[in-house]
BASEFI-264956 format. One record per residue (C-alpha): residue number from 1; residue in one letter; x, y, z. Coordinates in Angstrom, 2 decimals, decimal comma. Example, Ala and Ser with C-alpha at 12.3 -4.5 7.8 and 13.67 -1.06 7.14 Angstrom:
<atoms>
   milo   miba        xx        yy        zz
      1      a     12,30     -4,50      7,80
      2      s     13,67     -1,06      7,14
</atoms>
This chain:
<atoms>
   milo   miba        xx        yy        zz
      1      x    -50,86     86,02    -99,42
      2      x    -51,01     82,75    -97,87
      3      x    -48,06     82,20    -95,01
      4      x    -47,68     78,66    -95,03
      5      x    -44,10     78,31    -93,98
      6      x    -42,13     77,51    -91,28
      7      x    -40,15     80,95    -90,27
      8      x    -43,95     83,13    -90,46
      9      x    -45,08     80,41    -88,08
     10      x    -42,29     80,77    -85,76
     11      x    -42,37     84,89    -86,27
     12      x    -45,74     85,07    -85,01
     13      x    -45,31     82,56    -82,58
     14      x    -42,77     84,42    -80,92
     15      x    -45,85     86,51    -79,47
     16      x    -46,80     83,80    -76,95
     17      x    -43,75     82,29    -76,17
     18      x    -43,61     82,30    -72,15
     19      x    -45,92     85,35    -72,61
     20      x    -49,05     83,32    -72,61
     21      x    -50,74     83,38    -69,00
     22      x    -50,22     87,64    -69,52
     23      x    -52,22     87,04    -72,64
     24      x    -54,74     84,91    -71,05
     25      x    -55,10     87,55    -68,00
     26      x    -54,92     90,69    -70,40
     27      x    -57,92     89,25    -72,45
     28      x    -60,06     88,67    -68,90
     29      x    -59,40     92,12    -68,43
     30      x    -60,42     93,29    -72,32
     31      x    -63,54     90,82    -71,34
     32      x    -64,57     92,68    -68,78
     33      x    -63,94     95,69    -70,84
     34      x    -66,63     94,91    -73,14
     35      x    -68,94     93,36    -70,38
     36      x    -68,18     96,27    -67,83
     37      x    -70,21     98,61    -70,13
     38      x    -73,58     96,33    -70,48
     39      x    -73,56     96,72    -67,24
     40      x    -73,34    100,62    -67,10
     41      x    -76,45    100,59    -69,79
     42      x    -78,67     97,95    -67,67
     43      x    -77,73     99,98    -64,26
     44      x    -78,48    103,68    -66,46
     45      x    -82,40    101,36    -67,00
     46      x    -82,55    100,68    -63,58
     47      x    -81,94    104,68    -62,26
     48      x    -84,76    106,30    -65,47
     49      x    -87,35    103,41    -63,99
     50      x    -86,66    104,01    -60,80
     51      x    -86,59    108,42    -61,36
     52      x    -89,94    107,52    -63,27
     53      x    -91,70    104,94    -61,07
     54      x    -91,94    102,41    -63,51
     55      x    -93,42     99,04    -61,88
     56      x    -90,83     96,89    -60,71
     57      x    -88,12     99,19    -60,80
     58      x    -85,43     98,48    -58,24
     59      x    -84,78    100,45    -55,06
     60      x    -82,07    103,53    -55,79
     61      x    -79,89    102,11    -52,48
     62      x    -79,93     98,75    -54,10
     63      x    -78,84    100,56    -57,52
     64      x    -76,13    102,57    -55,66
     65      x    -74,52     99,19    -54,01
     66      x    -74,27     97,57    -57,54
     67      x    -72,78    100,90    -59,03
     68      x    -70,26    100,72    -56,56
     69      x    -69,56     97,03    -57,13
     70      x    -69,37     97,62    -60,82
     71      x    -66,98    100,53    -60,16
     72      x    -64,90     98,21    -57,81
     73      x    -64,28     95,38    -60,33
     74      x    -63,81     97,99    -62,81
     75      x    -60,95     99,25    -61,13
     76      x    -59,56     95,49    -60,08
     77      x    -60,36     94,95    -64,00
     78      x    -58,52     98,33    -64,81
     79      x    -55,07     97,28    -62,50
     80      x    -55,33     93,62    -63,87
     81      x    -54,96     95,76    -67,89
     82      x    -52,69     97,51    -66,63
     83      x    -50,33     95,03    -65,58
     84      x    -50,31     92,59    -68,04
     85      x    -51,09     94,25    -71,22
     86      x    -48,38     96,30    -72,01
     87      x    -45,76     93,59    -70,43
     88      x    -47,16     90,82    -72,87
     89      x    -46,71     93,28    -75,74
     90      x    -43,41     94,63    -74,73
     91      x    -42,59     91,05    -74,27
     92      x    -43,80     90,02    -77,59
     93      x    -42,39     92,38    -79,57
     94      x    -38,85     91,96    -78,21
     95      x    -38,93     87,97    -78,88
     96      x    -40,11     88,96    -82,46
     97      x    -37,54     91,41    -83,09
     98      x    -34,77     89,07    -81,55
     99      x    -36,03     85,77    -83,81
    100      x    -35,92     88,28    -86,77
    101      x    -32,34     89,50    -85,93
    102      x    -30,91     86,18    -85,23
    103      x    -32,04     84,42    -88,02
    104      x    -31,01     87,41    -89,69
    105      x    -27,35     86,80    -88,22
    106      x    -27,80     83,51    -90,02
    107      x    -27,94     84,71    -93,63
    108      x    -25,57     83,80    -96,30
    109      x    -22,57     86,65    -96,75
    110      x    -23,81     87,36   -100,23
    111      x    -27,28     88,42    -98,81
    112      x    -25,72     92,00    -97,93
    113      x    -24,36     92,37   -101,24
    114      x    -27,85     91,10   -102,96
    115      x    -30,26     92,85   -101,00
    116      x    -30,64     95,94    -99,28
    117      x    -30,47     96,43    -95,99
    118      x    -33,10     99,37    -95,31
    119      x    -35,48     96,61    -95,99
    120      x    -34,57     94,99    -92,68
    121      x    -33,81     98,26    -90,64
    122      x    -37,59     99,38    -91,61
    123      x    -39,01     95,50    -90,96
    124      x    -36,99     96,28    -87,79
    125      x    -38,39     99,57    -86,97
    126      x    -41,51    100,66    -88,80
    127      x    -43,22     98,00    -89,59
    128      x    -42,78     96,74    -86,19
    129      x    -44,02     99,78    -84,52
    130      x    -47,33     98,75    -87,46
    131      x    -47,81     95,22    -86,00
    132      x    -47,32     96,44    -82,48
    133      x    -50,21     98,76    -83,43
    134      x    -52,53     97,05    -85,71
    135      x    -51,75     93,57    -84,56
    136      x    -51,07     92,60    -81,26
    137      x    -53,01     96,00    -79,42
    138      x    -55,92     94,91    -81,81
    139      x    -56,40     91,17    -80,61
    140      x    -57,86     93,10    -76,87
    141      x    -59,39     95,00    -78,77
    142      x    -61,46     92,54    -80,86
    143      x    -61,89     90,62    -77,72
    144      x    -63,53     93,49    -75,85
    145      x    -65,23     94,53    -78,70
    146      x    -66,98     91,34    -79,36
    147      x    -68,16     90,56    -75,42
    148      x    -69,48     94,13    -76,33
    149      x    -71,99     92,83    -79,63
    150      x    -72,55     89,99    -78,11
    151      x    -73,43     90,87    -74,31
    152      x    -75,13     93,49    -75,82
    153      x    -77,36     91,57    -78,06
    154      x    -78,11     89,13    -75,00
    155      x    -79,26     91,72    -72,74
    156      x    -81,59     93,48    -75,74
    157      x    -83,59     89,96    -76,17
    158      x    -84,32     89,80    -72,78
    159      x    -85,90     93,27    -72,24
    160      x    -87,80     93,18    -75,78
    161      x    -87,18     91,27    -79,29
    162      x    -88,65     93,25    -81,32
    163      x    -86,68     96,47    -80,56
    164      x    -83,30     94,08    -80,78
    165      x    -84,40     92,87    -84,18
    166      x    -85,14     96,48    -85,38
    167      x    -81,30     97,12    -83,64
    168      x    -80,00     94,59    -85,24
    169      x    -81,27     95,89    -88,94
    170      x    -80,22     99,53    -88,54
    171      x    -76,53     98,11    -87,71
    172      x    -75,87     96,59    -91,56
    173      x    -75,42    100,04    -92,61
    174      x    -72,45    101,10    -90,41
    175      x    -71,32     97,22    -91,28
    176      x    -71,54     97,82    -95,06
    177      x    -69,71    100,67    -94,59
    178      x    -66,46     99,63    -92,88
    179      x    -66,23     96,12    -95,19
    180      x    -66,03     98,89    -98,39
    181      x    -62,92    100,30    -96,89
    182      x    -60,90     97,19    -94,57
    183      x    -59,44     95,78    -97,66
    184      x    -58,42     99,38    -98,73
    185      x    -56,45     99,78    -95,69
    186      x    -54,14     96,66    -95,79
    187      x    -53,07     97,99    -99,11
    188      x    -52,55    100,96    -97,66
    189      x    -50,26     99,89    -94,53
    190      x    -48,12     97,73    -97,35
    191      x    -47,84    100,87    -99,25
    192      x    -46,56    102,56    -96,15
    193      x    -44,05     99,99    -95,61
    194      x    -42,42     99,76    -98,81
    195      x    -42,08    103,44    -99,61
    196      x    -40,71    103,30    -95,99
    197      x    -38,19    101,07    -97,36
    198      x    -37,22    102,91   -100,00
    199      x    -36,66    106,04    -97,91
    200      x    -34,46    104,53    -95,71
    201      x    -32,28    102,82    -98,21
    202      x    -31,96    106,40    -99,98
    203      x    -31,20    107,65    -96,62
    204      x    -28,66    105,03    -96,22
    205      x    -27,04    105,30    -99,13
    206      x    -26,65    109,03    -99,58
    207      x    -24,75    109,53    -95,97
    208      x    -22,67    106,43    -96,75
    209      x    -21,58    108,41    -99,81
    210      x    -21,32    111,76    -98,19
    211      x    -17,38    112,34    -99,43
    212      x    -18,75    111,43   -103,01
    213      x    -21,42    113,94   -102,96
    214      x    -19,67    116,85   -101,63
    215      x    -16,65    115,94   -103,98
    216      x    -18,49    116,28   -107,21
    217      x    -20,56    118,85   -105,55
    218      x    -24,03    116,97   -105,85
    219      x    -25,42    118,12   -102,98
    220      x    -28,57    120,49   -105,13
    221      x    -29,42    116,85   -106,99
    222      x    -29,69    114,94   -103,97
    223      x    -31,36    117,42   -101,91
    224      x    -33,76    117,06   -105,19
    225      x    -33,76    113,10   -104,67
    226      x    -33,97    113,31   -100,92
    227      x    -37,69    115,48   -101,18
    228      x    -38,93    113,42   -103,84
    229      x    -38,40    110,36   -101,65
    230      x    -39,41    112,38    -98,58
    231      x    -42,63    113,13   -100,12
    232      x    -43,38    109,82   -101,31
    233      x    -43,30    108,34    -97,61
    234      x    -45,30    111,17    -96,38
    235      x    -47,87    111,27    -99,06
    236      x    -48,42    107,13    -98,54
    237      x    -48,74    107,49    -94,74
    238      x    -51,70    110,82    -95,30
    239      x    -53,32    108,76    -97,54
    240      x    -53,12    106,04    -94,92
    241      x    -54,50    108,58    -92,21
    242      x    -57,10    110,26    -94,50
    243      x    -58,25    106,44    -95,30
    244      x    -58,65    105,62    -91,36
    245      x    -60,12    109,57    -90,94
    246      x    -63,05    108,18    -93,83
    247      x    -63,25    104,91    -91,88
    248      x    -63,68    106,68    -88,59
    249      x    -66,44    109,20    -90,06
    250      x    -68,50    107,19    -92,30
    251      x    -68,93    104,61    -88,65
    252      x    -69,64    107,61    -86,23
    253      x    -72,06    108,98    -89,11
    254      x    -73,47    105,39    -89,52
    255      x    -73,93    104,68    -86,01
    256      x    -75,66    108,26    -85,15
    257      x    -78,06    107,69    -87,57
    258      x    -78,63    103,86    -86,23
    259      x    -78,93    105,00    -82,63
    260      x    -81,21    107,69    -84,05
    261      x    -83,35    105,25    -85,65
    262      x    -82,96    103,14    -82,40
    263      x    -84,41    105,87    -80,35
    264      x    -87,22    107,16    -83,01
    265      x    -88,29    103,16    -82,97
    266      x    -88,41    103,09    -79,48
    267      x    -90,28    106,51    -78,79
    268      x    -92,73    105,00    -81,29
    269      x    -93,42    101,39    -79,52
    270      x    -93,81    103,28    -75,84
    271      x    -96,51    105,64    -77,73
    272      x    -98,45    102,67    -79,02
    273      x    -98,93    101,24    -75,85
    274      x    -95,82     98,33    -75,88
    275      x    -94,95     96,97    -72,63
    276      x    -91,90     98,75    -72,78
    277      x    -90,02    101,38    -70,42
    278      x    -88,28    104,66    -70,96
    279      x    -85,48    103,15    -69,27
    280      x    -85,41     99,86    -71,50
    281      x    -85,32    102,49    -74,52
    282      x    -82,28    104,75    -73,19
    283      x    -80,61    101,16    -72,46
    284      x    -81,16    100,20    -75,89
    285      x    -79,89    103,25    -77,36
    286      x    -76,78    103,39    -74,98
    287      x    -76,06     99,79    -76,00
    288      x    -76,13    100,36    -79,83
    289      x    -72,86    101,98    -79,00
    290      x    -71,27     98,75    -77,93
    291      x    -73,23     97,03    -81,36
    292      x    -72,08     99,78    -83,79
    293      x    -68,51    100,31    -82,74
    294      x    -67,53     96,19    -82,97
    295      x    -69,30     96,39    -86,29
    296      x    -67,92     99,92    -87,65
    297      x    -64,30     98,76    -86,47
    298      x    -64,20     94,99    -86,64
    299      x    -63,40     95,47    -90,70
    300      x    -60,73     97,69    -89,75
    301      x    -59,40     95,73    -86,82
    302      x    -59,55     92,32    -89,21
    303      x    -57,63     94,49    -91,66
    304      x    -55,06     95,81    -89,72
    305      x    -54,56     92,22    -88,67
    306      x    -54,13     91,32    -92,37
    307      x    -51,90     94,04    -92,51
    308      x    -49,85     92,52    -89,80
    309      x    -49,70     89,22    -90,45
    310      x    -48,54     90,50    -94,11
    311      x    -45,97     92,57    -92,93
    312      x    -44,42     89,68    -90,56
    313      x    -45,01     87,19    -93,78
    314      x    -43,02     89,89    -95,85
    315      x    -40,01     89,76    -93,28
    316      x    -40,23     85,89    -93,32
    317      x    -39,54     85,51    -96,94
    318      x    -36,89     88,03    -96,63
    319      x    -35,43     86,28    -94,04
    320      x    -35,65     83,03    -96,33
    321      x    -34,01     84,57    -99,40
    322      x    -30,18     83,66    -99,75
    323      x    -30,05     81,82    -96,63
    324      x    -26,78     80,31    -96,36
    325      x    -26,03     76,59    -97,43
    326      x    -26,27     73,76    -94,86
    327      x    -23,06     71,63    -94,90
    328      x    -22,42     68,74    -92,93
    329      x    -18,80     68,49    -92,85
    330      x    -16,85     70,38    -90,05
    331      x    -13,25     71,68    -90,03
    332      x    -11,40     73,34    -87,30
    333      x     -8,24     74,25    -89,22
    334      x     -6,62     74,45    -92,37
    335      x     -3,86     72,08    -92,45
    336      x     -3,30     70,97    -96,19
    337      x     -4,14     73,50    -98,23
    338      x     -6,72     74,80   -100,72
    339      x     -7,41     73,41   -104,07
    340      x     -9,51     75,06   -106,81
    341      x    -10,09     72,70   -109,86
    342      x    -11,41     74,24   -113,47
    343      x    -13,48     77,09   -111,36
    344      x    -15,24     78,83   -113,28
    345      x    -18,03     82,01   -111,64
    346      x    -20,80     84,16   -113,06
    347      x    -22,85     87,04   -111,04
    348      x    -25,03     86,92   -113,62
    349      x    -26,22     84,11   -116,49
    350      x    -23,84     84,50   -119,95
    351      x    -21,47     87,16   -118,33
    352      x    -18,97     85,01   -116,51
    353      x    -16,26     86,53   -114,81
    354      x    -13,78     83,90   -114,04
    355      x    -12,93     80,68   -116,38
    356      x    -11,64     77,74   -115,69
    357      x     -9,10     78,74   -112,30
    358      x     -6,93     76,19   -111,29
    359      x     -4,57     77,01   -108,00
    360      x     -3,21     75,69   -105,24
    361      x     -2,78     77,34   -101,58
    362      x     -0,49     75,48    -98,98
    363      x     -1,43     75,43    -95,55
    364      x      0,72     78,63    -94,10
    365      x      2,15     79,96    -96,81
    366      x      1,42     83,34    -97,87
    367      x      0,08     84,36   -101,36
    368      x     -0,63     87,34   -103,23
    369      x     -2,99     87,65   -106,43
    370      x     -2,44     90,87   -108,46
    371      x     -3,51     91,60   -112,46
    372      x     -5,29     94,14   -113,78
    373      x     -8,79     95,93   -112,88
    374      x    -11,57     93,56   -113,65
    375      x     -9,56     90,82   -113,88
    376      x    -11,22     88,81   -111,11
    377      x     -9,00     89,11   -107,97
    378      x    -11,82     89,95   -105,55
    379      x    -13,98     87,47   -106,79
    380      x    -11,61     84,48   -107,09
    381      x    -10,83     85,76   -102,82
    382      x    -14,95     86,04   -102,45
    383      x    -15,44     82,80   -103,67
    384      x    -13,32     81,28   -100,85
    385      x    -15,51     82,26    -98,13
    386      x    -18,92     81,62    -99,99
    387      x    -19,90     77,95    -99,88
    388      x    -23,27     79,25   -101,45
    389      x    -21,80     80,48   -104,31
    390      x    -23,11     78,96   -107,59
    391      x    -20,04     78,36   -109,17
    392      x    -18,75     75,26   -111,59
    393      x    -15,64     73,00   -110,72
    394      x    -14,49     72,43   -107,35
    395      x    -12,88     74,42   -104,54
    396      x    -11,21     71,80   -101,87
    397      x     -9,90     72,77    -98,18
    398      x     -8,09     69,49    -97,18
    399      x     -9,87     67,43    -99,90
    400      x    -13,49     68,60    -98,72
    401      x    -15,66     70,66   -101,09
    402      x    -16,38     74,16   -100,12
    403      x    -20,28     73,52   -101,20
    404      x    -20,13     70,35    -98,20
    405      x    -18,72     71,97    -95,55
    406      x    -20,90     74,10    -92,89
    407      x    -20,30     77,59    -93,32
    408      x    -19,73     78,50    -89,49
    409      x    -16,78     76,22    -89,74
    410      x    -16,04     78,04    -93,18
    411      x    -16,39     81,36    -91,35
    412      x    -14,44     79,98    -88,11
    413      x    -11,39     79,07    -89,91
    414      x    -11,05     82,29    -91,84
    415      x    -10,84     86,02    -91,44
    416      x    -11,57     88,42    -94,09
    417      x     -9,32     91,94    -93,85
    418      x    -11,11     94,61    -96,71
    419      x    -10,43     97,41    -98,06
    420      x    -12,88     99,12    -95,78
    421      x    -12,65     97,84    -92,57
    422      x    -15,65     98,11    -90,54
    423      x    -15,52     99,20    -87,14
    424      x    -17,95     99,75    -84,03
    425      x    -18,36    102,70    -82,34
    426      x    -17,39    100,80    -79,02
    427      x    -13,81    100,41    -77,17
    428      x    -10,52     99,66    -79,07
    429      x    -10,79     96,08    -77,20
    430      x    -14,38     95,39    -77,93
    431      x    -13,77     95,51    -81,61
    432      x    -10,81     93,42    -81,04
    433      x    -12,88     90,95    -79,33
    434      x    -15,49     91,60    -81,47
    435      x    -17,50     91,70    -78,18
    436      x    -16,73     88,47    -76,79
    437      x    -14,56     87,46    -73,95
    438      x    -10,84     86,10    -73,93
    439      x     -7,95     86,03    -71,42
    440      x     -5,65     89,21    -70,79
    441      x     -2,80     87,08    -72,07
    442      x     -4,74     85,97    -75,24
    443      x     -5,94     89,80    -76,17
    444      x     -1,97     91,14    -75,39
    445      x     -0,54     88,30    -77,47
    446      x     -2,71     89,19    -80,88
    447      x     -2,40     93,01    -80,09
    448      x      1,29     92,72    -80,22
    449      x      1,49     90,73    -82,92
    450      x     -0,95     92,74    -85,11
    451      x      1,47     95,88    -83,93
    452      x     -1,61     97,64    -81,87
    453      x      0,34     98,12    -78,33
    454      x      1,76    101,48    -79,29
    455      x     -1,98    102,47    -79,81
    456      x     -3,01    101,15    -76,80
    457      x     -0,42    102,63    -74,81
    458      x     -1,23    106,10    -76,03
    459      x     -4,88    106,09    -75,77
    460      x     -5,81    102,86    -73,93
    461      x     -8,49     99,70    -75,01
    462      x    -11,48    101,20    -73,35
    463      x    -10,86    104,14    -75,79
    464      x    -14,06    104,77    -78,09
    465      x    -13,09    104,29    -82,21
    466      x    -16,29    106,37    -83,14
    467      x    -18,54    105,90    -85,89
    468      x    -17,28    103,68    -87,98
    469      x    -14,10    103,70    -86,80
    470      x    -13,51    107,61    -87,07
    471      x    -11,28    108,19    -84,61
    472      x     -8,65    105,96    -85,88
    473      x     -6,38    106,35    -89,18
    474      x     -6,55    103,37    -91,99
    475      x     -3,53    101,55    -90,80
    476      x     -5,09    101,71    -87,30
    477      x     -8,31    100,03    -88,53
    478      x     -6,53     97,65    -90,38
    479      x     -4,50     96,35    -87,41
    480      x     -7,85     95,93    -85,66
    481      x     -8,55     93,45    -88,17
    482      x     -5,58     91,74    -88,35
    483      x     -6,13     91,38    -84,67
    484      x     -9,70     90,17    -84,55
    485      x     -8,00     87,30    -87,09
    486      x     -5,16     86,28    -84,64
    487      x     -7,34     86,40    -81,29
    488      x     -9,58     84,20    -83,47
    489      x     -6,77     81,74    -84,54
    490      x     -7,67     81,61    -88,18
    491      x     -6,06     79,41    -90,26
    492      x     -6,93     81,45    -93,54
    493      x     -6,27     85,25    -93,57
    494      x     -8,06     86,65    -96,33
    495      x     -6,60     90,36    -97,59
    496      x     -8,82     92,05   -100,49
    497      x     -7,17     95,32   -101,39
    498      x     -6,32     95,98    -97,64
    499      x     -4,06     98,86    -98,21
    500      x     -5,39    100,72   -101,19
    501      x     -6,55    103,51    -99,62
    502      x     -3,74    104,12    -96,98
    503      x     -0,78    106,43    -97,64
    504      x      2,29    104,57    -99,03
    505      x      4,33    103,91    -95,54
    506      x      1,20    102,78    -93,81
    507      x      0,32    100,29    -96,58
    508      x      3,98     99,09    -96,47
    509      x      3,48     98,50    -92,41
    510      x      0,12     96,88    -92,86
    511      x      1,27     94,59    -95,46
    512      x      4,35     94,01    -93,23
    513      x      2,03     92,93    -90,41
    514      x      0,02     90,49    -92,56
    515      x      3,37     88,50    -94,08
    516      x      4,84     88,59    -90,46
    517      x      1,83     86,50    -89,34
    518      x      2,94     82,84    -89,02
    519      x      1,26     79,70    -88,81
    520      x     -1,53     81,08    -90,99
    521      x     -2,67     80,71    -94,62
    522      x     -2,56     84,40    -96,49
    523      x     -4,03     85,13    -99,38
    524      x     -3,59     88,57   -100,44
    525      x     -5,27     90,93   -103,17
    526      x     -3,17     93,75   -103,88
    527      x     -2,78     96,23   -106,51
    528      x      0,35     97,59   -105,19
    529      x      3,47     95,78   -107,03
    530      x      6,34     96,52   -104,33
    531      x      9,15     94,23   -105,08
    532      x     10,42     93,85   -101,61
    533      x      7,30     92,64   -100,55
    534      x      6,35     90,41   -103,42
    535      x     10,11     88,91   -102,90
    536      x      7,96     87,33    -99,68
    537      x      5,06     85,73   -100,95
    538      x      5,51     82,03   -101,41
    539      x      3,60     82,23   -104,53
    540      x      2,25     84,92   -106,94
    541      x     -0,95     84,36   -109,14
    542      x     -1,43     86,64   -111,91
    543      x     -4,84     86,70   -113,47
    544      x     -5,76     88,72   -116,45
    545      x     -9,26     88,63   -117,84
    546      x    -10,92     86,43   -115,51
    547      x     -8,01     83,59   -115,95
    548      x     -4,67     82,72   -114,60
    549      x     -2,13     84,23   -116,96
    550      x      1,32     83,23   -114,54
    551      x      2,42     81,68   -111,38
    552      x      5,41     81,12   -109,53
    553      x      7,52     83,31   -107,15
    554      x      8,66     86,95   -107,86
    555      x     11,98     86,15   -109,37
    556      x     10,76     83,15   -111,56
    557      x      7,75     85,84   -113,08
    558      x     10,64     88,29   -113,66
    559      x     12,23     85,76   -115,08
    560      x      9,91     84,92   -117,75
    561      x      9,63     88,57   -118,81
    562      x      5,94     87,34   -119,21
    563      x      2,31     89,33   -118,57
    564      x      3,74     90,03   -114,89
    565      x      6,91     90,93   -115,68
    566      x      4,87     93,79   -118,30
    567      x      2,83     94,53   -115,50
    568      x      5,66     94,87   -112,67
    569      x      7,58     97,45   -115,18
    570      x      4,88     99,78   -115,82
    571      x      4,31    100,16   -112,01
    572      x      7,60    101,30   -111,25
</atoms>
């Protein structure tokens, strides 16, 4: 996979940001990592020539004041690692993982109804935990390890070339053996990752729908679903682990027999009378250690880079997909009104769901939209908040098309109240706020209005709403939204199905709240037909089959004794 664009560059470029002199200084001390033990082989020459009075040896005081400067810059060295290596990778990874989230923050509304988000908590997670691993710990380790080939090589041609060239030609088997296998491991971290993935979106979905499982008493079948995944991601990460285990085996097996061969060569060159010490051959076989293990792991280092750098290119282009659309027009409140003109929306090619919507919204009046299941009511609201959508016509706020206008001004001017309203587990005021910071006065005013005081009052705002908002009832949650709207000063308060699953007086309350709301634009999905509160909409918009059947107000639909009117009767 080639990673040619922009967002993989400024992933992995996140690494070095302000990070770089801790780089620099970690990879002196992985230098003298790899040079620290050439020197431990020359000094282990000196001490056998000197023990064996070979000529020229050096004097075992002078050997004993360079083994304890050696063991003094290798503790320097040592301090220096230990300061700066794990900072720059702690640092590293948490200006990765912040990029990733923000431009994650970025995405298009549609992405989290298009794509599944396990994919991002295991980018997030796992695969993180991979690159941290096989990516970033790696590039000391390839720096070490090559000082290591290289210093070692260096120091062999000085003390005899024909032993380094016989060195050198024992090391292509360990070498052939690791390039088999490097490629086999990349595939086998991306198989890791994706079954990973999968896992977690299972996971995901099956405690989401925890009520739905114990209610038709599934629990047997997904126990069944939840060890077939289970063993999926286990099986892909032992095969992972068995491949590195093989990796591993087939180098130390490799390099024993090179350092063996080495040693034999050696042996052989001091019996035939080459100027060559017993100390020059224990050298040599001590540094085949630091020529074998670069070449047994670089393949598996280089791979594990691979793997990296494929696992941050697979976040990119997640990151890329359904990115939302960049218009250039601003708006900071609604003030005419919304205008949809022969609209006409498809999820899919050939199965279009609405046709041909026209409908006007003035600027703070209230609206409701009822008809039928399937008849389009949550996708005509969806469409109002989705500049990205692909849809045909046009859909004006104030005379600007929705497709030209920046979403964060889309998403600034209007609030969104569901069916399920999502709530942190943090304080009743910090999902008010929705974690940012406003005046006492501000936060009172849009808790009274949204009719949150009395829950205040008995519990207080620092009180904790649980998971997910399960401390609180459905009304309660829904008030928290309506709140978050006001504090926000929305000019568009969108309502889809707010109070379908709340018990009848709550639903009247929260739909109470809503229509009380002045100075606002509300347009309101609802499947309950209660004529007291229909009596208050400014306008009703009936659609039936993915078009507009009726408008007009409650009376004129009655009226007309029309597809509403049919509608309105069987309710009651």
């Amino acid at each position: 996979m080639k990673h040619t664009n922009s967002l993989f560059r400024k992933l992995s470029g996140q690494f070095f940001l302000h990070n770089r002199i801790r780089f620099v200084l970690a990879c002196i001390a992985a230098l003298y990592s790899g040079v620290g033990g050439i020197i431990v082989s020359w000094l282990l020459k000196q001490l056998i020539d000197t023990a064996s009075g070979a000529e020229g040896a050096l004097s075992f005081k002078f050997i004993l004041l360079l083994t304890g400067a050696d063991l003094v810059l290798f503790i320097l060295f040592f301090l220096l690692d230990l300061y700066t290596r794990p900072e720059f990778i702690r640092r590293a990874v948490i200006a990765y993982k912040d990029t990733a989230y923000e431009k994650l923050t970025q995405k298009g509304i549609a992405s989290f109804r298009d794509e599944s988000t396990a994919a991002y908590i295991s980018a997030l997670s796992n695969d993180v935990t991979s690159i941290e691993a096989n990516y970033l710990s790696q590039l000391f380790s390839l720096v070490s390890k090559l000082v290591m080939f290289f210093g070692s090589i260096i120091l062999m041609v000085l003390y005899s070339p024909i032993l380094t060239l016989i060195s050198v030609l024992v090391t292509i088997l360990p070498l052939a053996a690791s390039l088999m296998t490097g490629d086999r491991l990349v595939k086998a971290e991306k198989t890791v990752s994706d079954q990973n993935s999968s896992f977690m979106a299972m996971l995901s979905d099956t405690l989401a729908g925890f009520t739905v499982i114990k209610s038709f008493k599934a629990e047997k079948e997904i126990y069944r679903m939840f060890v077939k995944e289970n063993r999926r991601l286990e099986d892909a990460r032992f095969s992972r682990e068995k491949l590195r285990t093989t990796v591993g085996m087939i180098g130390g097996l490799a390099g024993m027999l090179a350092q063996m061969g080495v040693f034999i060569a050696g042996t052989y060159l001091i019996l035939t009378g080459h100027d060559i010490t017993t100390g020059t051959v224990m050298m040599f076989v001590n540094l085949m250690n630091f020529m074998i293990q670069p070449v047994a792991s670089l393949p598996g280092i280089l791979a594990g880079r691979k793997a990296g750098r494929e696992l941050i290119g697979k976040l990119a282009e997640s990151l890329e997909r359904n990115t939302k659309s960049s218009g250039d027009a601003g708006i900071s409140c609604l003030k005419r009104g919304i205008c949809l003109k022969n609209v006409s929306f498809a999820y899919e090619e050939g199965k279009e769901i609405l046709h041909d919507i026209n409908a006007e919204f003035a600027a703070g009046r209230s609206y409701a939209i009822v008809g039928g299941s399937g008849s389009g009511k949550s996708t005509l609201l969806s469409l109002l908040m989705n500049p990205g959508a692909d849809y045909r016509g046009q859909i004006r706020m104030d005379g600007r098309e929705l497709r030209t206008i920046d979403p964060d001004a889309i998403f600034g001017i209007t609030s969104l109240i569901q069916q399920n309203v999502f709530v942190f587990n943090a304080s009743i005021r910090d999902n008010v706020t929705m974690f940012r910071d406003f005046s006492q006065e501000e936060l009172e005013r849009a808790v009274r209005q949204a009719h949150l005081d009395d829950l205040i009052d008995e519990r207080g705002a620092d009180t904790l709403c649980g998971e997910n908002g399960c401390a609180l009832s459905g009304g309660e949650k829904q008030r928290i939204s309506i709140a978050r709207s006001l504090l926000k000063h929305s000019s568009v308060l969108l309502a889809d199905e707010a109070t379908s699953a709340l018990d009848p007086k709550t639903a009247w309350q929260v739909s109470e709240d809503i229509l009380d709301q002045t100075g606002m634009t509300r347009i309101v999905v609802t499947h309950s037909l209660e004529e007291e509160l229909l009596k208050r909409y400014d306008g009703i918009i009936v659609l039936k089959d993915g078009r507009i059947e009726e408008t007009g107000t409650f009376n004129e639909l009655m009226e007309r004794k029309g597809y509403f009117y049919a509608l309105f009767t069987v309710s009651q």
